[in-house]
PADOKOL-40176 format. One record per residue (C-alpha): x, y, z; residue in three letters. Coordinates in pm, whole numbers. Layout:
<atoms>
> X / Y / Z / ALA
...
</atoms>
This chain:
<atoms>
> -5639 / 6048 / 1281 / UNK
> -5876 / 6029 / 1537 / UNK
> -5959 / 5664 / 1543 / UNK
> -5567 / 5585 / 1620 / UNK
> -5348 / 5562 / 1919 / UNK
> -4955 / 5507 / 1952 / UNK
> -4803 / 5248 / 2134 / UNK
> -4410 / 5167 / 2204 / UNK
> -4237 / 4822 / 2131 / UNK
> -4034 / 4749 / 2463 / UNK
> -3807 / 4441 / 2564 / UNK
> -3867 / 4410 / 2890 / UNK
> -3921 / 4740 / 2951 / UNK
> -3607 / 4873 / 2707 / UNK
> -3757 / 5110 / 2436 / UNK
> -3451 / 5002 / 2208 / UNK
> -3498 / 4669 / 2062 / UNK
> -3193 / 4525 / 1798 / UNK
> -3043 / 4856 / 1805 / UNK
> -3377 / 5049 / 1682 / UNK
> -3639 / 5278 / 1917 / UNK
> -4004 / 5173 / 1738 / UNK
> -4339 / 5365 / 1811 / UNK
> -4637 / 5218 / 1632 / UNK
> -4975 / 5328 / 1582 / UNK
> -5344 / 5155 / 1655 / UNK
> -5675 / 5205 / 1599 / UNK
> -5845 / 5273 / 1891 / UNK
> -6078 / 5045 / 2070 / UNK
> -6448 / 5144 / 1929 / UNK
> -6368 / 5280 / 1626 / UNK
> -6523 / 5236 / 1275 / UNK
> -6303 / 5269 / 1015 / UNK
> -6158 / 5025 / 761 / UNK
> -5731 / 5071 / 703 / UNK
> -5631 / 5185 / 392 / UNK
> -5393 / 5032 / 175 / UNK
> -5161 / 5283 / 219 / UNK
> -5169 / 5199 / 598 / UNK
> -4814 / 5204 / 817 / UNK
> -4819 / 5059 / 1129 / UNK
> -4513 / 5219 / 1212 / UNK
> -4520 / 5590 / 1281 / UNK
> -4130 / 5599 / 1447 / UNK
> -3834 / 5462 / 1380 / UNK
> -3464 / 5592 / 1502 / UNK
> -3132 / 5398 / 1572 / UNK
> -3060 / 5335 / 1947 / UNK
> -2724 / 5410 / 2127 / UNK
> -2528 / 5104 / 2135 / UNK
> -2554 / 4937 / 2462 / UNK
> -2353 / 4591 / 2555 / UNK
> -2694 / 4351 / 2492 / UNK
> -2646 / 4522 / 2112 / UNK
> -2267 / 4285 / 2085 / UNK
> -2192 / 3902 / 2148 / UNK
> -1871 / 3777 / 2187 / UNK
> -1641 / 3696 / 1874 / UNK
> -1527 / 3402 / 1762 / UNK
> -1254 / 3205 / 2024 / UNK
> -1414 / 3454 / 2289 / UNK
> -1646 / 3322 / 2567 / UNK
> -1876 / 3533 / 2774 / UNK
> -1804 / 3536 / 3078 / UNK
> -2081 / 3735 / 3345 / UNK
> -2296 / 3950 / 3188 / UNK
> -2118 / 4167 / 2967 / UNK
> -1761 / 3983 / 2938 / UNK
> -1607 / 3792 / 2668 / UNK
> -1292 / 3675 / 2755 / UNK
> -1073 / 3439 / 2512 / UNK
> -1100 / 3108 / 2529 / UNK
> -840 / 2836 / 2629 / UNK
> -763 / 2705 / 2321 / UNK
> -737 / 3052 / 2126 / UNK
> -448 / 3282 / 2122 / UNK
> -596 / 3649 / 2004 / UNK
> -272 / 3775 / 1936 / UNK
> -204 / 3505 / 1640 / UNK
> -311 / 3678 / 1291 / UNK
> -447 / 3532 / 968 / UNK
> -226 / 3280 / 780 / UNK
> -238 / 3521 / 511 / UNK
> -115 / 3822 / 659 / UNK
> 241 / 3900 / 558 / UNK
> 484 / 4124 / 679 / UNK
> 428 / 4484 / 581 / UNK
> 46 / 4432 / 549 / UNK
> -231 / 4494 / 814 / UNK
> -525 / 4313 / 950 / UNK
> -827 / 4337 / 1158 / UNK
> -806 / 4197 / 1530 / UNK
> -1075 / 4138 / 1730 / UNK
> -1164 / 4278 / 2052 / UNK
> -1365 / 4041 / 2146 / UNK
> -1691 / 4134 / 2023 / UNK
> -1928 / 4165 / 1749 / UNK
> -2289 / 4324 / 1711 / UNK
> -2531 / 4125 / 1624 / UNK
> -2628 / 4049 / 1312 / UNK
> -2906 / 4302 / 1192 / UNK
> -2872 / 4494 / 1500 / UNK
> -2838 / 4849 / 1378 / UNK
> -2745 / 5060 / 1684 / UNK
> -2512 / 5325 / 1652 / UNK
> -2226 / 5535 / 1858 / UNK
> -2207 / 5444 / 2192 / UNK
> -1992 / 5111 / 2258 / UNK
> -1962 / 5001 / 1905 / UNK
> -1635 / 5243 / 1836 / UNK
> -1489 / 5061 / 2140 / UNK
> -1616 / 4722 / 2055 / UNK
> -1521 / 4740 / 1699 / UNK
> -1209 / 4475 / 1538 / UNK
> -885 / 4710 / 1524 / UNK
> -672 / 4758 / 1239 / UNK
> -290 / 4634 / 1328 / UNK
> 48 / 4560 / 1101 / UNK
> 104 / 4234 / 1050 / UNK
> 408 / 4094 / 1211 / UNK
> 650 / 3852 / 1147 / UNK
> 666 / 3520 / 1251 / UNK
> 889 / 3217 / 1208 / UNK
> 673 / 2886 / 1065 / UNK
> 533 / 2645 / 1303 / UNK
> 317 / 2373 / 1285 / UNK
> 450 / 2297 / 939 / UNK
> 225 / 1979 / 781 / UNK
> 290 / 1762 / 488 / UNK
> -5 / 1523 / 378 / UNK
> -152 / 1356 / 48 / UNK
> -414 / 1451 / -100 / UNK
> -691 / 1165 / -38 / UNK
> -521 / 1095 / 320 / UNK
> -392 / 787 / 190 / UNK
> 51 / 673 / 343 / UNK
> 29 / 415 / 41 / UNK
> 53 / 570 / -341 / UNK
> 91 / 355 / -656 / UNK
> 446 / 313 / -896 / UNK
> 402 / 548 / -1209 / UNK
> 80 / 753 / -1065 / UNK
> 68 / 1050 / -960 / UNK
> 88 / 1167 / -621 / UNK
> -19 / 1509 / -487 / UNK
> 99 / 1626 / -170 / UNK
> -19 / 1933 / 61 / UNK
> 199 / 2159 / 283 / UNK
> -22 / 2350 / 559 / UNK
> 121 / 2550 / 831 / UNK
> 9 / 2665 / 1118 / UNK
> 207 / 2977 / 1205 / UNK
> 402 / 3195 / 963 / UNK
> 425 / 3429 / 688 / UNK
> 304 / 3254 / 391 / UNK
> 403 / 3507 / 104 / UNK
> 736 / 3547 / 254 / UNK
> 871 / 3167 / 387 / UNK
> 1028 / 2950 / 143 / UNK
> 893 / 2653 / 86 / UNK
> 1090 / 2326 / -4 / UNK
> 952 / 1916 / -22 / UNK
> 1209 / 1637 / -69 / UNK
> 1020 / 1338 / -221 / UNK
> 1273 / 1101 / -73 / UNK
> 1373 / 911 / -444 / UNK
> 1658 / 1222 / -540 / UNK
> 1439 / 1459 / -637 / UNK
> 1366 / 1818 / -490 / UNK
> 1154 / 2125 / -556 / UNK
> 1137 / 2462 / -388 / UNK
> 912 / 2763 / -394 / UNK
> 974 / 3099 / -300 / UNK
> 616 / 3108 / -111 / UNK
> 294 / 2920 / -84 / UNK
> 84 / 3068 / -387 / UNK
> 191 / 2838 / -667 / UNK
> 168 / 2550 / -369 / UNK
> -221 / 2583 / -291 / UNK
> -357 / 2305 / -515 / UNK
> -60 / 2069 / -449 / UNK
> 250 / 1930 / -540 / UNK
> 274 / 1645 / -788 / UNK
> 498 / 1364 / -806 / UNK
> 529 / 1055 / -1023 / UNK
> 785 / 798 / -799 / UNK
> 919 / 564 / -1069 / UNK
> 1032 / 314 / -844 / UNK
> 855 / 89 / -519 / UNK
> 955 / 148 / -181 / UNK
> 902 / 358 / 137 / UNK
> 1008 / 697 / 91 / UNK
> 1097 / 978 / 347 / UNK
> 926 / 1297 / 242 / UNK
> 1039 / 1576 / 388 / UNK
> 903 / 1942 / 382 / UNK
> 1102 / 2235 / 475 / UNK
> 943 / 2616 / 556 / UNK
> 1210 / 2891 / 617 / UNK
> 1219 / 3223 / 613 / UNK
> 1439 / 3532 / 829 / UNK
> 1260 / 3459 / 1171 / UNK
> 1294 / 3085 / 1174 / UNK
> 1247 / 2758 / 1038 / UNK
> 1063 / 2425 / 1050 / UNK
> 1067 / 2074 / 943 / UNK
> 745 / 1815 / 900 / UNK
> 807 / 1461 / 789 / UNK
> 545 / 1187 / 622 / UNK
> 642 / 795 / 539 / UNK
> 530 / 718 / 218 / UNK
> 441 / 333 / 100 / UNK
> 497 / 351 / -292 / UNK
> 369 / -14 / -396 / UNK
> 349 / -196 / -779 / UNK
> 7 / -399 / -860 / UNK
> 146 / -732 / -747 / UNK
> 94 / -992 / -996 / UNK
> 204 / -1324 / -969 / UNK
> 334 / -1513 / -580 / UNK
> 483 / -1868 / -639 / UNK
> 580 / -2084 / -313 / UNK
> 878 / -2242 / -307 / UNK
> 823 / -2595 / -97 / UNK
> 1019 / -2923 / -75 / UNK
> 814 / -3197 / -157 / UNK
> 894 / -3435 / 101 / UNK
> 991 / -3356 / 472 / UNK
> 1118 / -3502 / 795 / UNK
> 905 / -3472 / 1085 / UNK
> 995 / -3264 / 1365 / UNK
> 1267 / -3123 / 1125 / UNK
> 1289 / -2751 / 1055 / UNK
> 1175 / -2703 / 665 / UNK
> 1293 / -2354 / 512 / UNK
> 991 / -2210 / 285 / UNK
> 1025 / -1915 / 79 / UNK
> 785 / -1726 / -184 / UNK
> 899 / -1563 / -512 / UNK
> 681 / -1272 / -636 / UNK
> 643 / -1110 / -943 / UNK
> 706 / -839 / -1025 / UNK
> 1053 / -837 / -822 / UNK
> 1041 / -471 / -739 / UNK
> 763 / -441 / -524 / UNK
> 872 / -239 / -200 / UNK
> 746 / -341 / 124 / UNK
> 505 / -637 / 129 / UNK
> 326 / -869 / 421 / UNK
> 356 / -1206 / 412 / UNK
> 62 / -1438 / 566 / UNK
> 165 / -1780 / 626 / UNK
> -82 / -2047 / 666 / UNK
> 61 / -2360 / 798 / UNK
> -267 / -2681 / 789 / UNK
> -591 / -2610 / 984 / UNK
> -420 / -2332 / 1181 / UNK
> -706 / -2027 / 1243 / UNK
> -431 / -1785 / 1281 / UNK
> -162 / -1680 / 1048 / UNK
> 221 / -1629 / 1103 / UNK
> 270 / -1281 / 960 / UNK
> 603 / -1174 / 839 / UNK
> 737 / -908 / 635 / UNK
> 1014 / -1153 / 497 / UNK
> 979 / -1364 / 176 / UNK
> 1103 / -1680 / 363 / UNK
> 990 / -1845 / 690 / UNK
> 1150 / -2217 / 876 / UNK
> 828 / -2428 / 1011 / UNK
> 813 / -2744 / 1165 / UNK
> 580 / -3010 / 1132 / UNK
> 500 / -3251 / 1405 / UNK
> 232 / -3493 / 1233 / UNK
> 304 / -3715 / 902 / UNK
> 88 / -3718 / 582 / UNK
> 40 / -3451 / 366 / UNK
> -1 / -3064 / 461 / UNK
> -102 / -2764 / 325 / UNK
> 66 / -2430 / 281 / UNK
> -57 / -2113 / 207 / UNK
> 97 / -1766 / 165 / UNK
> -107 / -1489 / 136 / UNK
> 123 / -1121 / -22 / UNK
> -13 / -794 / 48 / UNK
> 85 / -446 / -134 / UNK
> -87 / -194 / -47 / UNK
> -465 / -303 / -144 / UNK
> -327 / -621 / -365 / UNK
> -386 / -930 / -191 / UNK
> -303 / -1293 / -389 / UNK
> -196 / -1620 / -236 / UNK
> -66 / -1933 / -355 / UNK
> -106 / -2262 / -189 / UNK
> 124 / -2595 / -208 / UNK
> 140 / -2919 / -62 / UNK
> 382 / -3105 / 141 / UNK
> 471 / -3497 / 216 / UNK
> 559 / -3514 / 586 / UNK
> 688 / -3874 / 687 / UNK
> 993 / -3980 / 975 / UNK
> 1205 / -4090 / 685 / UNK
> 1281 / -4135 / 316 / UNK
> 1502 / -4180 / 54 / UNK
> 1500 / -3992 / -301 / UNK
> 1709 / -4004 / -622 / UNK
> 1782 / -3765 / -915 / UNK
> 1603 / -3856 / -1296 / UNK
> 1708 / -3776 / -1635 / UNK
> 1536 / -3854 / -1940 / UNK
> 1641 / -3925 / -2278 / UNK
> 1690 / -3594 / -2470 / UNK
> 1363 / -3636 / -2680 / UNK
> 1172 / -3522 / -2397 / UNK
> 1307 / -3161 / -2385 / UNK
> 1113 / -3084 / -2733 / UNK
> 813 / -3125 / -2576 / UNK
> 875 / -2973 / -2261 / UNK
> 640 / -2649 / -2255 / UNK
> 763 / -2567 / -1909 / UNK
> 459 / -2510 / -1703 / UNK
> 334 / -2639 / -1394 / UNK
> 15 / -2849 / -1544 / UNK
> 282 / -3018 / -1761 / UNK
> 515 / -3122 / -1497 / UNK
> 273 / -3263 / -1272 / UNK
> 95 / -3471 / -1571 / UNK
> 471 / -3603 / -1669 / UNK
> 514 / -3682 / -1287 / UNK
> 202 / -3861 / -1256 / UNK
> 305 / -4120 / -1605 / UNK
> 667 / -4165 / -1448 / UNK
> 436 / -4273 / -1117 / UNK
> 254 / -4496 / -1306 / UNK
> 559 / -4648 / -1496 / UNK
> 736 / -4757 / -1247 / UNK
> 407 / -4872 / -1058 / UNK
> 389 / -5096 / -1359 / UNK
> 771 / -5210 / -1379 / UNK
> 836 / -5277 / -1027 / UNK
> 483 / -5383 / -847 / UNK
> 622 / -5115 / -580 / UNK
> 274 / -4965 / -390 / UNK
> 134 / -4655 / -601 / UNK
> 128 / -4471 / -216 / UNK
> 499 / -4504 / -138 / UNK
> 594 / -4335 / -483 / UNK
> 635 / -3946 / -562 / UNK
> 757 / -3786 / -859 / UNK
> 856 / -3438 / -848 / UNK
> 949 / -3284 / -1206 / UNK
> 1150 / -2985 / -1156 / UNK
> 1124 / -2683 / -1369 / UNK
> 1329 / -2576 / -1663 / UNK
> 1571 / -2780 / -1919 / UNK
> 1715 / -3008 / -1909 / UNK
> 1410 / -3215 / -1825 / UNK
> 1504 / -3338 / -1449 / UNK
> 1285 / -3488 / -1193 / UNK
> 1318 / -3658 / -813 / UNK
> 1214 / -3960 / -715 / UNK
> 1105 / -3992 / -326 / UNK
> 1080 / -4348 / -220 / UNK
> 817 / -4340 / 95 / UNK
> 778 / -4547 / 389 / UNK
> 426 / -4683 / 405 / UNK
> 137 / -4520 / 581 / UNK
> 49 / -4770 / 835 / UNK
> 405 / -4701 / 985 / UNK
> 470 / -4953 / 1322 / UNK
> 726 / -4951 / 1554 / UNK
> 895 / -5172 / 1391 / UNK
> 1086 / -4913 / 1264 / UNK
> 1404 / -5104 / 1111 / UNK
> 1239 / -5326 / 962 / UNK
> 1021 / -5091 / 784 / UNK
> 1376 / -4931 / 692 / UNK
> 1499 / -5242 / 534 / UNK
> 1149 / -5302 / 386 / UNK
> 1240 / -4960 / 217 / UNK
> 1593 / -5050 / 125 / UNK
> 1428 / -5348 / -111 / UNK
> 1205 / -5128 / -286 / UNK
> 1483 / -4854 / -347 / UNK
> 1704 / -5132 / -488 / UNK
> 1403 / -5283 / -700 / UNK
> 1356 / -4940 / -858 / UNK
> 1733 / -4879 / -884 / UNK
> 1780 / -5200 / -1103 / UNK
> 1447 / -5129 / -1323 / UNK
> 1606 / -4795 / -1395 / UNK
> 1930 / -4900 / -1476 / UNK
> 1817 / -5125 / -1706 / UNK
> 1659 / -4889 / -1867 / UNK
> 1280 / -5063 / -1814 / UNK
> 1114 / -4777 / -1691 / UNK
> 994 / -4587 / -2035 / UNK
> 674 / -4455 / -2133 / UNK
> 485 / -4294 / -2487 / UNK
> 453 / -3924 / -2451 / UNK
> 279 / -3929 / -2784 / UNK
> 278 / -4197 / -3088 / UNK
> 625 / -4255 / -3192 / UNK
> 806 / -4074 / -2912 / UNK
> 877 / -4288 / -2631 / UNK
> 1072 / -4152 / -2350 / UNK
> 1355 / -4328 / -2118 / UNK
> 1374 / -4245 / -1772 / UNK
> 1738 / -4298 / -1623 / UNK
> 1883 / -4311 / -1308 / UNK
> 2103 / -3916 / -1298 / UNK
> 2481 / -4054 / -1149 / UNK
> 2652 / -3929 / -848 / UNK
> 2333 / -3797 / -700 / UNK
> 2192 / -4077 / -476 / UNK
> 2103 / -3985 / -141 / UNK
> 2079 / -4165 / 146 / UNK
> 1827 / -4284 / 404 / UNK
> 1702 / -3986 / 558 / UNK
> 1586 / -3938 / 909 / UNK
> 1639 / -3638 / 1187 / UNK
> 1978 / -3787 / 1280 / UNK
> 2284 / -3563 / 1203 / UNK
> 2501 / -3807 / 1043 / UNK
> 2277 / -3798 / 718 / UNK
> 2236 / -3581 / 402 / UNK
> 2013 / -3583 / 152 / UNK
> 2117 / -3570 / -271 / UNK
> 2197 / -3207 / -283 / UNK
> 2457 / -3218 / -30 / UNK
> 2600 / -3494 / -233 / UNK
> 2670 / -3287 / -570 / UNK
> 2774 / -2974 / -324 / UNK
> 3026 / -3198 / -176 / UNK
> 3154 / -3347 / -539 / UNK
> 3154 / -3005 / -675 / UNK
> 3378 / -2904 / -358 / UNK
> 3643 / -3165 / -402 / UNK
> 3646 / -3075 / -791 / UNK
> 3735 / -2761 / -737 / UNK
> 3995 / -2805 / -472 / UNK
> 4198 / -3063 / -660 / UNK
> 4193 / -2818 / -941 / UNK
> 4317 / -2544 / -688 / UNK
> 4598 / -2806 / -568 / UNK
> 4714 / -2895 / -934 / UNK
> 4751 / -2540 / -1028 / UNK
> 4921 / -2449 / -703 / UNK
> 5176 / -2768 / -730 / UNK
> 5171 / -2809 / -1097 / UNK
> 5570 / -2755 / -1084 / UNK
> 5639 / -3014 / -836 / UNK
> 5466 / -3271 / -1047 / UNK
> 5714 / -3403 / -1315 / UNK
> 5472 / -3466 / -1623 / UNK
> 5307 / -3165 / -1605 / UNK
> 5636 / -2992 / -1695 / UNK
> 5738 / -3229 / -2003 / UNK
> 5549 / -3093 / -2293 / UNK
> 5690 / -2724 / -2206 / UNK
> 6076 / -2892 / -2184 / UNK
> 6027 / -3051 / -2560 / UNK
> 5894 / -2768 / -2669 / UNK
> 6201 / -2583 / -2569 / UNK
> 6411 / -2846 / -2690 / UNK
> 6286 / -2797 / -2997 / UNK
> 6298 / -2412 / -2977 / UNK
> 6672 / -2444 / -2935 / UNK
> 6728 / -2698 / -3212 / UNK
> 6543 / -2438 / -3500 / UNK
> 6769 / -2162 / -3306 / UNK
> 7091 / -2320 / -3363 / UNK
> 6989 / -2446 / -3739 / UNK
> 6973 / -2114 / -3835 / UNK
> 7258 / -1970 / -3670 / UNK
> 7485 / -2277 / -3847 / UNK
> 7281 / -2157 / -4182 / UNK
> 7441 / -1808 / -4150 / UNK
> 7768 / -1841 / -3953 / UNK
> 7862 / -2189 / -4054 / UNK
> 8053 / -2228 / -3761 / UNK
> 8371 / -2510 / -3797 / UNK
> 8292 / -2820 / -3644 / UNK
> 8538 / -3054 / -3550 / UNK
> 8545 / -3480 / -3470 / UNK
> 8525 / -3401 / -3087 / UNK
> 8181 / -3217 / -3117 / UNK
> 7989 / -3507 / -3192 / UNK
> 7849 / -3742 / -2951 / UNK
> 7941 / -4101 / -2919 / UNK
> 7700 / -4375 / -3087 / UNK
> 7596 / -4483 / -2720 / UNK
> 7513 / -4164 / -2547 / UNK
> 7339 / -4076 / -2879 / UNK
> 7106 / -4425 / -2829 / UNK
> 7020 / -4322 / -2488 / UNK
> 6907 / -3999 / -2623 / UNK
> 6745 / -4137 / -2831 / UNK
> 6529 / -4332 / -2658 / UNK
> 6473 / -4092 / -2368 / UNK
> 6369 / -3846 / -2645 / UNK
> 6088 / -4112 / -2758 / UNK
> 5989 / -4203 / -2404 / UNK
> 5943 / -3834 / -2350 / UNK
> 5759 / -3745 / -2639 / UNK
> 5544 / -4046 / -2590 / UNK
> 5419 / -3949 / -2251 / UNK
> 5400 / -3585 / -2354 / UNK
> 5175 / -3702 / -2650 / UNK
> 4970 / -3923 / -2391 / UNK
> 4934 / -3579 / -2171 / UNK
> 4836 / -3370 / -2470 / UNK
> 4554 / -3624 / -2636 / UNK
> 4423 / -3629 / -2234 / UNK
> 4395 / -3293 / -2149 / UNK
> 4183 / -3227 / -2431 / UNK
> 3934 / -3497 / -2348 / UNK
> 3600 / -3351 / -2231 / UNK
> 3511 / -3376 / -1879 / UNK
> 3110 / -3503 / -1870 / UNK
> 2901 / -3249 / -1612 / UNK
> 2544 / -3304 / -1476 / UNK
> 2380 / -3091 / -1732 / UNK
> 2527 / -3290 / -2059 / UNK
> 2412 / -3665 / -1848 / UNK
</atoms>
C-alpha cells in the first residue's frame, strides 16, 4: 500500500470527465514491487452532477454561444412524428441530448430531458404520390406500384384515396395497409392523371402525378409517294403497329439533314428543293422502344403516271409483301424497257399493296434536264404515248413462272396528266375522285327528279294497268254485271290502244332488261 500514490483525471482542470469523477492510483516513483494480476488502477469512481458540457444539441437544433441550441431554420420543433395520432403522446425535444456514454446524473439533465406531450391533430399537407422505381413511364398489362407520403398529418386517422385516372378508384381508411404500395395493372396505353386524395376532420389535400402508360411498339411503316414535284409540299405519314400505343415521338429525317424534325404527330408536309432521289427516315419512340423505318423518294419538276392492272392470274400468286412487290415492279420495268426501247432511268413501277394486284406507272423526265424545258415536255409526251399504245395492245407481258404468263393493261379512266407546280393540274387520283363525284350526283338527281322523267314512270303505269284488268275480271266472275252494245269500244280507238299498249310495253321491257345490266367498277377492270 505503501509503494502507491493517487492521482485525479481532470479536463482541463474539471475533476468530472463524461459525466464520471475518477481517482486512480500509482506506484510511487522508487518503488520495487511487481503489480499483481489482480491490480485496479482505478481506486474511485462516482457519477458527476450534470453540467451543460455533459449535453449537445438535438437534432434540427444548432448551438448557438456556448451553452445554446437554438432550432434551426429549416426545422419546426413544434411538428410531431408522422406517426403520432390523435389521442396518443410523444416525446419532444428540448433541444438537447447528453452525450452518448456520458453518465452524469441530476443536475440539468431533468431540465434538458425530451418531454412527453399529446399528440395533436393536424390536417394533411405535403401530400406526395410517386412510383415505385421513380420512373413517369409504366408498361400496358404490368404492374405498377405507386407510393403516397405525406408530410404533415395524422396517418392512422386521414383517409386515404388514389384515382388511377383509367375509371378505377380505391380508398383506405388510413395509411397501414398503404406502406408497401398500391398496385395497378392499366389495361390500356395512354397518359393518365393520377390523383391522390388525404382527408380527414381538420382538413384535406390533393397531390397529382402524369403517368405515360406505353405498349412495346412493334412494327412503324412510312407512308411516301413515290414520285414528287419539286418545291411542292409532299404530305408523309407513318402507320405503327400496334395501333394503341398512347403518346409517341416522331423523329423525322429528311436527306443528309444532322438534325431531326421532331413531332408528336404521325404525319408531317416537307418540301424538297433538289431533284433525284431522297431519303426518309422516321424514327417512333415509346417510352424506351425506339424503331425506324426508312423510304425513298423520286423528286423531279414534272411527270406523268398511269394506273396498271394485270390479268387476274396474277392475284394467285400475290403473297402480299413488300419483297414481292418490288421484285414484280422491277420485271414490269424491264418489260416495257424491252417493248418500247424507252430509257430504263425514266421508268418507275410502283406495285401497290393488297388485291386486286394494281400498280403505277411514273413516266420521268430525264436526268440531264436543260432549259429546254418544253421540249423535254413533248420529248415526254412521245414516250407516254409509246408506252400507252404497247399497253393497249396488250405487248407488255411477262412469265411469272413456267406456264403463267401475266398481262399488264392499261386501268381506264385513271390517266393523269402532265404534272408540274402549276395549279391548273391534277394528278390520277383526283381523276377517279372527280368521276366518283359526278356518279354519285347524277344518281342523287335521278332519284330526286325521277317523276318528272316520263320513262321512269312507265313500268309502274302497266303494272297498274294490269292490276286493274285482274280486279275487274274477278269482279265480272262474281257479279256478272249486264253489259250492253254501248260499252264496247269502237274498232279504231281499240287499234290505237292497241298499239300504244305495245309501244309502251316495248319501252318498259327495254327499261327493265337495262336496269338490270351490271355497271363495271374499278375493282372488277
Amino acid at each position: 500500500k505503501e509503494d502507491y500514490q493517487t492521482w485525479h483525471l481532470l479536463n482541463q482542470g474539471e475533476p468530472c470527465v463524461m459525466g464520471e469523477r475518477k481517482i486512480f492510483k500509482k506506484r510511487k516513483p522508487g518503488a520495487q514491487c511487481a503489480l499483481g494480476r489482480d491490480h485496479s488502477g482505478s481506486v474511485v469512481s462516482e457519477p458527476c452532477v450534470c453540467a451543460n458540457w455533459d449535453f449537445e444539441c438535438d437534432y434540427g437544433y444548432e448551438r448557438h454561444g456556448e451553452s445554446q441550441c437554438v432550432p434551426a431554420f429549416w426545422y419546426n420543433p413544434a411538428s410531431p412524428s408522422k406517426d403520432c395520432s390523435l389521442g396518443q403522446s410523444y416525446l419532444n425535444s428540448t433541444g438537447y441530448r447528453r452525450i452518448v456514454s456520458n453518465n452524469c446524473t441530476d443536475g440539468l439533465r431533468e431540465k434538458y430531458t425530451a418531454k412527453a406531450q399529446m399528440c395533436p391533430g393536424k390536417a394533411p399537407r405535403g401530400l406526395h404520390v410517386v412510383t415505385t422505381d421513380g420512373r413517369l413511364v409504366a408498361e400496358q398489362g404490368h404492374n405498377a406500384t405507386f407510393i403516397i407520403l405525406m408530410e404533415e398529418g395524422d396517418l392512422q386517422r386521414t383517409n386515404i384515396q388514389l384515382d388511377f385516372g383509367d375509371g378505377i378508384a380505391v380508398s383506405y381508411a388510413n395509411f397501414s395497409p398503404i406502406e408497401d404500395g398500391i398496385k395497378h395493372v392499366y389495361k390500356s396505353a395512354g397518359i393518365f392523371q393520377v390523383t391522390a386524395y388525404a382527408e380527414n376532420n381538420l382538413g384535406s389535400d390533393t397531390a397529382v402525378l402524369f403517368l405515360h402508360v406505353v405498349c412495346p411498339v412493334e412494327h412503324v411503316h412510312l407512308r411516301v409517294p413515290f414520285v414528287a414535284i419539286r418545291n411542292k409540299e409532299v404530305n408523309i405519314s407513318a402507320v405503327v403497329w400496334p395501333s394503341q400505343l398512347g403518346t409517341l415521338t416522331y423523329f423525322w429525317w429528311f436527306g443528309n439533314s444532322t438534325k431531326p424534325l421532331i413531332t408528336l404527330d404521325s404525319s408531317i408536309s416537307f418540301t424538297f428543293v433538289a431533284e433525284g432521289t431522297n431519303t426518309i427516315t422516321v424514327q417512333v419512340a415509346a417510352g424506351n422502344a425506339l424503331i425506324q423505318d426508312t423510304k425513298e423518294i423520286a423528286v423531279h419538276e414534272y411527270f406523268q403516271s398511269q394506273l396498271l392492272s394485270f390479268s387476274p392470274n396474277l392475284d394467285y400468286h400475290n403473297p402480299d409483301i413488300p419483297e414481292w412487290r418490288q421484285d414484280i415492279g422491277n420485271v414490269i420495268k424491264r418489260a416495257l424497257v424491252k417493248v418500247t426501247s424507252v430509257p430504263e432511268d425514266q421508268i418507275l413501277i410502283a406495285v401497290f399493296p393488297g388485291l386486286p394486284t394494281s400498280a403505277e406507272l411514273f413516266i420521268l423526265p430525264p436526268k440531264n434536264l436543260t432549259e429546254r424545258r418544253k421540249g423535254n415536255e413533248g420529248d415526254l409526251e412521245q414516250i407516254v404515248e409509246t408506252l400507252f399504245n404497247a399497253l393497249n395492245q396488250n405487248l407488255v407481258q411477262f412469265e411469272l413462272k413456267p406456264g403463267v404468263q401475266v398481262i399488264v393493261y392499261v386501268t381506264q379512266l385513271t390517266l393523269a396528266p402532265l404534272v408540274d407546280s402549276s395549279a391548273g393540274h391534277s394528278s390520277s387520283a383526283m381523276l377517279m375522285l372527280l368521276s366518283v363525284v359526278f356518279v354519285g350526283l347524277a344518281v342523287f338527281l335521278i332519284y330526286k327528279f325521277k317523276r318528272k322523267i316520263p320513262w321512269i314512270n312507265i313500268y309502274a303505269q302497266v303494272q297498274h294497268d294490269k292490276e286493274q284488268e285482274m280486279i275487274g275480271s274477278v269482279s265480272q266472275s262474281e257479279n256478272a254485271p249486264k253489259i250492253t252494245l254501248s260499252d264496247f269500244t269502237e274498232p279504231e280507238e281499240l287499234l290505237d290502244k292497241e298499239l300504244d299498249t305495245r309501244v309502251i310495253g316495248g319501252i318498259a321491257t327495254i327499261a327493265n332488261s337495262e336496269s338490270t345490266k351490271e355497271i363495271p367498277n374499278c375493282t372488277s377492270v
